[in-house]
Phi, psi and omega in degrees: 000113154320086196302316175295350177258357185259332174277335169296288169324339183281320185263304181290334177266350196273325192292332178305289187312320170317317195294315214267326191325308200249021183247002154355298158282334151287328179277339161306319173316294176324312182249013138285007151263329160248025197200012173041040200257151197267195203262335153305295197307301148347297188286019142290011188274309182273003164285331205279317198281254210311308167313318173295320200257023161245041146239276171002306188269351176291328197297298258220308209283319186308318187233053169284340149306313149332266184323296153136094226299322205278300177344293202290356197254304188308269206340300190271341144323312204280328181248005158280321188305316172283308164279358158260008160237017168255348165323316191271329189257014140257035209284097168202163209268335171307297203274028186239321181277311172329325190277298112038298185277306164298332158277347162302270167349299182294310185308292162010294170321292219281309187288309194276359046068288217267318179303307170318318174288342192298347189265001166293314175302324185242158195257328159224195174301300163280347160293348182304314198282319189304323224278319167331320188296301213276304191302260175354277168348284175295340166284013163251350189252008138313307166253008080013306188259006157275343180281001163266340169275359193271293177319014181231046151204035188240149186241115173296333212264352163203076211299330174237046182270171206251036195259323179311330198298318185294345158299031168249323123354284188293310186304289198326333189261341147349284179280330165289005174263312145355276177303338170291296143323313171278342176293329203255339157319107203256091185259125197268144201232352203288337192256028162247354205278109186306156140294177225241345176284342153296131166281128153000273216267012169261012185243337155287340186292308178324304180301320188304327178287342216259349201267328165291013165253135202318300218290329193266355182285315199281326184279339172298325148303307166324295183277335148348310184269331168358270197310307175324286187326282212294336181254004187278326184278311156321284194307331200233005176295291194307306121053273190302324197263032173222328202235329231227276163321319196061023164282158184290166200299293186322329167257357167274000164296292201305330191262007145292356182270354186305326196303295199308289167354258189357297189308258190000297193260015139302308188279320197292304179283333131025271178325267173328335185247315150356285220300348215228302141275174183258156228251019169255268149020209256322305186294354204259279183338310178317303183314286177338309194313291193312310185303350190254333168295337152297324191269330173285340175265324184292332168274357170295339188300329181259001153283032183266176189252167179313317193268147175317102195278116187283351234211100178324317187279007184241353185300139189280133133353329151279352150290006194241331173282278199307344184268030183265018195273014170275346145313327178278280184266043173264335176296359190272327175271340128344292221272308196300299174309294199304320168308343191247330182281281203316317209256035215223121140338114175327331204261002180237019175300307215292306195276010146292297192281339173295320193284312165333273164351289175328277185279007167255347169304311173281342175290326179254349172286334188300302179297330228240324184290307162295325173286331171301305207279336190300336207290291192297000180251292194274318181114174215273342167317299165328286180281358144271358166301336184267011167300328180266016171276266225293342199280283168347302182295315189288324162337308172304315167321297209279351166309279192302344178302287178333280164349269161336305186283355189262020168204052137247160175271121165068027175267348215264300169275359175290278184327309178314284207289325136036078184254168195282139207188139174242000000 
């Protein structure tokens, strides 16, 4: 088996799906302009994104070996593929969700897929973790370049003409070179391969115990509120800097890749500070960070000026701060996955990374839903304040997280050494 073209492959479907995943929030801006839809309604997209893929991955991750990981990564290209090329020729608020849902579907596939497979690819516990580091890094710069390839196909000057819809096109040929590459890929699947005397409903049985053992009960809160923070702030960002701010729809996109940047280069030093400290101390400091960067920033929010802003160099200050709180809390879902990947028998990733999937899923529909409707009743200030009701939990959480692995053997050090990941 080739390592380097199944880690190419690997890379290449999280950048596709990153792209499409996280493009949520320009598209809640979008139809609600172009399909005259309000900001509860809207915030239904990432229920569409996100309920599918904790129903997909509760369904699908206990026997995604039966199927076959490399099956399952084709499966679902093929039919992202299909939808995104019926966007444009469906220009309707249906086919937005539809679309939504079949990528929902597909990530489902793809993440629990591509996590299971990295323990085929590496040889030990830190390469797991580098490799995790790096495969993450690109699902951040994946999404880092959708919001500019979306935002170079939004019209300021007619904010709900339907023209935005043919960057979906460009997905398309995206994920069918996606589906090319991985077909040609040769992934040896063999030392995963169930037994044959185990039954269906007993590798579903397996996961549901495996999700009831303290050290995996406890990271299921963790990455739950994680996931919450990070997709309530990501989803409602273009939002906020368009209602909120007064940038025009194309720049409240573009200063939204300021979050991804961030994440991205939050995980990447990361990486580097693991190695050196200790990674609940590190995760403690983040947290802190992000809550005093909330509070410092979110009143900067209520110097902007009336008329619409076009122009980065003309952008308020707080447009350029708050999304730097992904610099604070991006080392947290890595280092916490990985600890959990790590410390796990190769034959129980899938139905580990189906439980990851699972609660980061709910996690963010929780977030993206709730923060939508507080967004339409107190307004976007408001509901990013309330971002430090979960930043608060999560601190406790990363306690009892701590607590637990220091009474698994070598789950302690999986961690130390901890890279960044999302």
């Amino acid at each position: 088996m080739n390592f380097w073209a199944v880690k190419l492959s690997l890379f290449i479907n999280y950048f596709v799906f990153a792209i499409l995943l996280n493009s949520v929030g320009t598209v809640i801006l979008q139809v609600q302009t172009t399909y005259g839809v309000s900001e509860s309604s809207a915030s239904i997209l990432e229920a569409c994104k996100d309920l599918s893929i904790a129903i997909t991955s509760f369904l699908v991750a206990s026997f995604i070996a039966r199927i076959g990981y490399k099956r399952a990564m084709l499966i679902a290209l093929g039919f992202l593929t299909l939808a995104c090329l019926s966007m444009p020729q469906l220009p309707a608020f249906w086919m937005t969700k539809m679309m939504f849902v079949v990528t929902g579907v597909g990530f489902a596939l793809v993440k629990v897929s591509v996590f299971a497979s990295l323990g085929l690819v590496t040889q030990d516990q830190k390469e797991h973790v580098s490799l995790m580091n790096f495969l993450e890094s690109f699902f951040m710069i994946g999404v880092l370049s959708g919001y500019f390839i979306f935002s170079a196909f939004v019209d300021d000057a007619d904010p709900g003409a339907l023209g935005w819809l043919n960057v979906y096109y460009l997905l398309a040929l995206l994920t069918g070179i996606a589906f090319v590459l991985m077909f040609f890929t040769h992934l040896d699947e063999s030392t995963v391969t169930p037994e044959q005397t185990e039954s269906l409903l007993d590798e579903f049985v397996d996961m549901l115990r495996l999700s009831i053992k303290p050290l995996v009960f406890v990271f299921i809160i963790c990455a739950f509120l994680y996931v919450l923070i990070e997709q309530s702030i990501m989803s409602w960002l273009p939002t906020f800097n368009s209602k909120v701010l007064n940038l025009s729809s194309s720049l409240s996109i573009q200063m939204t890749s300021i979050l991804a940047a961030s994440t991205a280069l939050g995980r990447f030093f990361a990486g580097m500070i693991f190695k050196r400290l200790d990674w609940f101390l590190v995760l403690t400091i983040c947290m802190l960070l992000a809550g005093g960067l909330v509070l410092i920033t979110l009143p900067l929010a209520g110097a902007t000026h009336h008329e619409q802003i076009t122009s980065w160099y003309s952008a308020p200050l707080a447009a350029f701060m708050f999304p730097l709180i992904g610099l604070c809390i991006a080392p947290v879902y890595p280092a916490i996955n990985s600890v959990i990947l790590s410390s796990l028998p190769n034959r129980q990733h899938g139905p580990m990374a189906g439980l990851i999937v699972v609660f980061s899923a709910l996690g963010g529909t929780t977030g993206s839903i709730v923060t939508g409707a507080l967004f339409q009743a107190f307004g976007g200030k408001t509901a990013f304040y309330c971002s430090l009701v979960p930043i608060a939990a999560i601190l406790v959480t990363l306690y009892l997280f701590k607590r637990q692995t220091g009474k698994i053997p070598g789950a302690g050090k999986v961690n130390v050494v901890s890279a960044s990941p999302h």
